[in-house]
MILUMTOR-387756 format. One record per residue: x, y, z of N, C-alpha, C in turn; residue in one letter. Coordinates in steps of 0.1 Angstrom, whole numbers, plus 2048, in hexadecimal, padded with zeros to 3 digits. Layout:
XYZXYZXYZA...
***
This chain:
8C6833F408C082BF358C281CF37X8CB81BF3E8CB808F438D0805F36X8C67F7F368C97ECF2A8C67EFF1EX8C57FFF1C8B9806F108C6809F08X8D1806F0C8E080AF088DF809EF5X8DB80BEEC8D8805EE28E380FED8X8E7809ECF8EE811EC78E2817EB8X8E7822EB58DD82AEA98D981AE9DX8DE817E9B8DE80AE8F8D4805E92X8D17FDEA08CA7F2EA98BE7FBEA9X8BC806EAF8B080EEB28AA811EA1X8AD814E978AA816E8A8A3809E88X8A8800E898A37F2E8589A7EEE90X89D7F0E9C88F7F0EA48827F1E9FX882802E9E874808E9A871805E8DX87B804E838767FCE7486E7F0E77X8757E7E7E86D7DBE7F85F7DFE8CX8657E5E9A8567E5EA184C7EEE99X84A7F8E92844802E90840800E7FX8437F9E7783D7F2E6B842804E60X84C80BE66855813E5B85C80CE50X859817E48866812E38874817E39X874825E4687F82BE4788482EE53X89282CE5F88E832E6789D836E66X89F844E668AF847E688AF850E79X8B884EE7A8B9853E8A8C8853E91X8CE85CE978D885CEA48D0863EB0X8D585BEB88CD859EC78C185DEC4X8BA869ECC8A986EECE8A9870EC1X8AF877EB98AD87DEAD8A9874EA0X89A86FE9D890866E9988A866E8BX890866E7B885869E7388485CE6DX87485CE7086E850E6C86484CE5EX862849E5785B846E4D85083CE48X846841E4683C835E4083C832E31X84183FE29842840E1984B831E13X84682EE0684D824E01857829DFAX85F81DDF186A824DEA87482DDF3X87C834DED88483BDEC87E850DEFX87284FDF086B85DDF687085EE07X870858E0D87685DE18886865E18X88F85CE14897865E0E89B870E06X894870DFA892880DF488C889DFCX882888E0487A891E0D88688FE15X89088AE1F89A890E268A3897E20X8A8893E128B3899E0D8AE8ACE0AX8A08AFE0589C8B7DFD8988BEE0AX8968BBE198928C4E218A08C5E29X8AB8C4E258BC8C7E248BB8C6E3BX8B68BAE3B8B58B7E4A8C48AFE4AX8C88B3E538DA8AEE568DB8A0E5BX8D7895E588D9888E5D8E987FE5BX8F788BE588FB884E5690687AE64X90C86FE63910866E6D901860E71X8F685FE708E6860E718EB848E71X8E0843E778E2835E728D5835E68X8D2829E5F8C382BE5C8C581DE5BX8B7816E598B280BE568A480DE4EX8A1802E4C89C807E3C8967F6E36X88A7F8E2D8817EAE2B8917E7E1FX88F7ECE138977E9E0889C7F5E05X8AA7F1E028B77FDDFD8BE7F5DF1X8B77F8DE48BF7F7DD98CB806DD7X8CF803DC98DA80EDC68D5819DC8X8C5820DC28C382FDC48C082BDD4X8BC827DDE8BC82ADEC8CB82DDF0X8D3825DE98E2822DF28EA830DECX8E6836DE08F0843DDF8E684DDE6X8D684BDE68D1852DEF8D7859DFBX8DC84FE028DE84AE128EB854E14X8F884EE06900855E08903866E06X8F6867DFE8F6879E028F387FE0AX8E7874E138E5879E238F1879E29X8FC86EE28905872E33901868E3EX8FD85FE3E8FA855E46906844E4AX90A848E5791083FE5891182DE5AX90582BE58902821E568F581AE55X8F580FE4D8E580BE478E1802E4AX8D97F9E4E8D17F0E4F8C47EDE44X8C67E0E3D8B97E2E338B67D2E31X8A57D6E358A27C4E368A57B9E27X8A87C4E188A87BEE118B27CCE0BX8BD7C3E068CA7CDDFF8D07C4DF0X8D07CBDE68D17CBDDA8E47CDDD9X8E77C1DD08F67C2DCC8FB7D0DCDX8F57D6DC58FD7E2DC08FB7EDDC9X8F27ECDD48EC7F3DE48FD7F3DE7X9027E8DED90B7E5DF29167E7DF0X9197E9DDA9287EEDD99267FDDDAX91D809DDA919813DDD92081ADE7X91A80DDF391C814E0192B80DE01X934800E009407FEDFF94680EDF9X94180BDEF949816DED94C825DF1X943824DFC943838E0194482FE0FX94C826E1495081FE1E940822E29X93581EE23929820E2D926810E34X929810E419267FDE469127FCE43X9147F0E439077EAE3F9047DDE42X8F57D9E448F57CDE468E67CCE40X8E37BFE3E8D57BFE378CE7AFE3BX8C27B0E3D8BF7A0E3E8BB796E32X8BF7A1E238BF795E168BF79DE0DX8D0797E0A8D779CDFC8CE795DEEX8CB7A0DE48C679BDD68CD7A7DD2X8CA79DDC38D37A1DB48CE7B1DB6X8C07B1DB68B87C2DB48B07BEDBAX8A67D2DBF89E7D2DC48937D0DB6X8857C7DBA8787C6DB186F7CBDB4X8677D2DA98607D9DA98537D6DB0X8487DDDB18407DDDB88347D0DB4X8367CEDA782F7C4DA18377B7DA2X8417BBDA284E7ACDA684E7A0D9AX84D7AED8E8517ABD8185E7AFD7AX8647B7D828737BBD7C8737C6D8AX8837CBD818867CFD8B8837E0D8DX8857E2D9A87F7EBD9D8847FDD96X877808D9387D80ED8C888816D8EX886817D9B892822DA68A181BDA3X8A180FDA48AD809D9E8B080DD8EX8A9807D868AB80BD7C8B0819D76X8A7825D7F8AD82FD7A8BA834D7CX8C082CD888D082DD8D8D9825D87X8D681BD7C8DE80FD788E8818D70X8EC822D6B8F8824D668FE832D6EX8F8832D7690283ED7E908839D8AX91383ED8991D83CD9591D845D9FX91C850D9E91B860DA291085EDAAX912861DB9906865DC08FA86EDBFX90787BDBB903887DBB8F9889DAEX8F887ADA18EE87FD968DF875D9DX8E1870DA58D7868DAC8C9870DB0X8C5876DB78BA881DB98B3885DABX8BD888DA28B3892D968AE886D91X8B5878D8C8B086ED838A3865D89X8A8866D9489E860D9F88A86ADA2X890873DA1885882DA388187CD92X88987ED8788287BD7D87886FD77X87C866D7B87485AD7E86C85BD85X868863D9085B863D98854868D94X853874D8984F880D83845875D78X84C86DD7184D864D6584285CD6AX843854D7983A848D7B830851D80X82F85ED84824864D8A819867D7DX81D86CD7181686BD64815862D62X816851D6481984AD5B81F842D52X82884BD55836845D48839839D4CX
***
């Protein structure tokens, strides 16, 4: 492999940035990659119970629901071009390293009128483990409408 010597972190962030992904989690060959926005790449890994844990990922934006996301994958480290305060005490707190290219207060929504809903629906849980159902509910909600 020569100079290809690249650690899981560097390679995630590679193909995020060469390949124009919202998601890339990966140890060595082992590759899943994403075009879906939000937080759907991770429910579709968590819900197809695929074992990524020690896994690196990198990632466009990791607010709080991406960051307890992450920590149910079991992923040992994150990369996110845009990371939200409370992204960060998340992963402090379940000791996950991280680095990001721009810390904000929160992730904004798609209209970049407030903040985003995926956050919102995490703003009072601490628990990772209630993260999925509240999150699943809110998609349910903005898929009607609501």
């Amino acid at each position: 492999m020569g100079g290809e010597n690249m650690t899981d972190i560097e390679r995630a962030k590679q193909i995020l940035i060469s390949e124009g992904c919202t998601c890339v989690i990966c140890r060595g060959d082992d590759i899943h990659k994403s075009e879906k926005r939000g937080v759907a790449p991770l429910i579709e890994l968590l819900d197809s119970k695929i074992d990524v844990r020690g896994y690196s990922a990198a990632d466009k934006a990791v607010g709080k629901a991406a960051a307890m996301l992450f920590v149910l994958l079991g992923v040992s480290e994150i990369y996110a071009a845009i990371m939200s305060r409370s992204a960060k005490k998340i992963l402090d707190g379940h000791r996950i390293k991280y680095s990001c290219g721009e810390e904000v207060e929160y992730i904004i929504n798609r209209k970049k009128d407030g903040m985003c809903p995926m956050e919102k629906a995490v703003v009072d849980i601490d628990d990772p483990a209630e993260a999925p159902k509240k999150i699943k509910e809110t998609i349910e909600k903005m898929r009607r409408g609501g």
